[in-house]
KEFI-975769 format. One line per 2 residues: number of its first residue (from 1); their letters; for each residue x, z, y of C-alpha. Coordinates in nm, 4 decimals, m for minus. Layout:
N
NUM	a	X:Z:Y | ...
***
This chain:
146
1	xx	m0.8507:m1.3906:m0.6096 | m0.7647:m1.5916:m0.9438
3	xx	m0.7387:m1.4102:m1.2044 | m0.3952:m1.5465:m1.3261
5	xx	m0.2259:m1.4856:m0.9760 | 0.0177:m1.1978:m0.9618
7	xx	m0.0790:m0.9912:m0.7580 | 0.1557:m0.8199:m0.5068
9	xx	0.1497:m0.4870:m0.4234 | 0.3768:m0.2957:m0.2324
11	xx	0.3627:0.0666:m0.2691 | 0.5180:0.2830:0.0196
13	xx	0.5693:0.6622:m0.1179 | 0.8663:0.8874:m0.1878
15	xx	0.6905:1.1187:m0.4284 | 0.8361:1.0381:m0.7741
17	xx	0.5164:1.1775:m0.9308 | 0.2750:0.9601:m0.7110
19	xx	0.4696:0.6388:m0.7850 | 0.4869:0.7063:m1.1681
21	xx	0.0750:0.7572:m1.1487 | m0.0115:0.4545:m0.9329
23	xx	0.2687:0.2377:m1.2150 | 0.0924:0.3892:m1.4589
25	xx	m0.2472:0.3247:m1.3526 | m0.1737:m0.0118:m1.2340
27	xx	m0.0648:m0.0912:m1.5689 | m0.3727:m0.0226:m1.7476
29	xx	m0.5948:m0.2155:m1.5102 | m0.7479:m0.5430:m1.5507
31	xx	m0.5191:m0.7331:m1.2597 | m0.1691:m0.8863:m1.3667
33	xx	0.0318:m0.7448:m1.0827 | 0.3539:m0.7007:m0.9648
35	xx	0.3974:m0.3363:m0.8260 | 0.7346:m0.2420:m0.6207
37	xx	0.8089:0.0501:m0.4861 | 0.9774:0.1459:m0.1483
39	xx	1.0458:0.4818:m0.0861 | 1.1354:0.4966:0.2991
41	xx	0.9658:0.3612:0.6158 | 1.2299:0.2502:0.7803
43	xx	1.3286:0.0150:0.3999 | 0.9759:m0.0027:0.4172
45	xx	1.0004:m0.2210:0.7262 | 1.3116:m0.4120:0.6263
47	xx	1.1298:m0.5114:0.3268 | 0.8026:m0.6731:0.5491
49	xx	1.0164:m0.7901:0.8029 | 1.2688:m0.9342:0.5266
51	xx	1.5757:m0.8047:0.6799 | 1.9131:m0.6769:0.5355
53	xx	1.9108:m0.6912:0.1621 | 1.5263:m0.7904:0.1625
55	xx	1.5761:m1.1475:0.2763 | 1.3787:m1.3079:0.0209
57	xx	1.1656:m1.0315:m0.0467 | 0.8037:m1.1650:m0.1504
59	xx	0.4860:m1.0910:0.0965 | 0.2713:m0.8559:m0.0690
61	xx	m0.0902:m0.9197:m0.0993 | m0.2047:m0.5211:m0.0267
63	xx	0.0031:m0.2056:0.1033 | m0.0552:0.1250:m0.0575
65	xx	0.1262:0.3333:0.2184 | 0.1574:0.7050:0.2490
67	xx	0.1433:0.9212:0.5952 | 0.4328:1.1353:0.4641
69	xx	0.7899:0.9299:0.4857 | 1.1079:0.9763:0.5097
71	xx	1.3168:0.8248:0.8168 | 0.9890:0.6239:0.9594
73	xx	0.6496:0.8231:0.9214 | 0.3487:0.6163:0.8101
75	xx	0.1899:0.5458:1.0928 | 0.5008:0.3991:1.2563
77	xx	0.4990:0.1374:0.9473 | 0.1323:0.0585:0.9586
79	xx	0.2269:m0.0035:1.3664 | 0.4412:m0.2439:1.3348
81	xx	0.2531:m0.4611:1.0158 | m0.0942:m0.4266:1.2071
83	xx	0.1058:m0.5344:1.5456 | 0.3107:m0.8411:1.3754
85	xx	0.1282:m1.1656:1.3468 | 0.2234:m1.2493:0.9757
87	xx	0.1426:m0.9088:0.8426 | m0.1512:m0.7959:1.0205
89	xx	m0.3853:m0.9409:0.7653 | m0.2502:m0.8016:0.5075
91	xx	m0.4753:m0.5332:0.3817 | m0.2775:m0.1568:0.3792
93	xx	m0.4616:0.1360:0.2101 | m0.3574:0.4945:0.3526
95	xx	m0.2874:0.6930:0.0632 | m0.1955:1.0704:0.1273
97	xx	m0.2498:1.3955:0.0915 | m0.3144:1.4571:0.4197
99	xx	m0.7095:1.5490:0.5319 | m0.6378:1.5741:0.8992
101	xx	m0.9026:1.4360:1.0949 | m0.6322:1.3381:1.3533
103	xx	m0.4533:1.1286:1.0709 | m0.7882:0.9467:1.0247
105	xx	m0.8599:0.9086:1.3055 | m0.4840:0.7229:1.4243
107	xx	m0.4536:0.5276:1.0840 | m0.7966:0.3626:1.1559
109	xx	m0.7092:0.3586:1.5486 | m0.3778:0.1735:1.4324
111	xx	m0.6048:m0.0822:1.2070 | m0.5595:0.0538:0.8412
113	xx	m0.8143:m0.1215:0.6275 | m0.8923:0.2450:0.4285
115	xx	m0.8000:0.5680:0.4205 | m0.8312:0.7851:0.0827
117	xx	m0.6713:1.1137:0.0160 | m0.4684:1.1786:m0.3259
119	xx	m0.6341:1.3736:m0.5323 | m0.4481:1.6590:m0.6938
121	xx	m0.5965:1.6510:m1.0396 | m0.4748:1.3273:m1.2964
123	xx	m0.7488:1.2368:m1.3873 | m0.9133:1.1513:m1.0623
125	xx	m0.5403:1.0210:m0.9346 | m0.6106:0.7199:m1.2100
127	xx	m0.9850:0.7167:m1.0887 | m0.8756:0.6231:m0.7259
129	xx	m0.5793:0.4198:m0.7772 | m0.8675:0.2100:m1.0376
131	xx	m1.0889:0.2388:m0.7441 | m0.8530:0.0373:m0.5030
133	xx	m0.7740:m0.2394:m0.7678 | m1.1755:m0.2580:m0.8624
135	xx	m1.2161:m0.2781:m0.5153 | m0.9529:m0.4649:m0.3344
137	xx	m0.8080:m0.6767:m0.6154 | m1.1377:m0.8103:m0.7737
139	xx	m1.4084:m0.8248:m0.5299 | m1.2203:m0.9026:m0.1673
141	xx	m1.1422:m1.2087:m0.0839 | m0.7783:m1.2520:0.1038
143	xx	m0.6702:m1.5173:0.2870 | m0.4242:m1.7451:0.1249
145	xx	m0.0526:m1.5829:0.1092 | 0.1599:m1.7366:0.4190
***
């Protein structure tokens, strides 16, 4: 990815604490991006699927997605991007709190591209959310953005 590409990243979490982490942690990294935030699955999938108010909404280049939603769980989302033809490839990182093995087991089953678990202390929240961009954002190479 270029360097002076913005970088689009849709977070998918309703825990006001979580979201101001991953902003803040986002903003100190090395990647211009743009973060927004959706706080429901079921806007969650309006936004992907650009429907209702989200008709121009931009495709985001990675999907940091938690299990634990309001109106449209997490794996219901990650469903219907991995089953859609112009979402699929889009890469979506689980990011919970849950350690169920069954949760592993179904977001992988249902094609998420990683599953990490929040950590509870702040300092290793920043460490992981660095982690993902280090990772995902400067060495990965995505297809171009349809």
């Amino acid at each position: 990815m270029e360097n002076l590409k913005i970088v689009e990243i849709l977070l998918i979490e309703d825990n006001p604490g979580d979201i101001r982490l991953t902003q803040e942690a986002l903003k100190e990294g090395k990647i211009n991006n743009k973060l927004r935030v959706i706080s429901d699955g079921a806007e969650a999938t309006d936004f992907l699927f650009k429907r209702n108010q989200y008709q121009n909404a931009p495709r985001p280049d990675l999907i940091l997605l938690d299990l634990n939603l309001p109106k449209k769980n997490g794996q219901e989302v990650l469903a219907e991007i991995k089953a859609d033809d112009n979402l699929k490839s889009i890469p979506v990182i689980i990011l919970t709190i849950s350690k169920a093995e069954e949760d592993i087991i179904r977001s992988y089953n249902l094609h998420a591209n990683c599953f990490l678990v929040k950590p509870i202390e702040l300092n290793k929240f920043f460490e992981v959310v660095k982690s993902i961009e280090n990772f995902w954002l400067t060495v990965v190479k995505f297809p171009k953005n349809e």
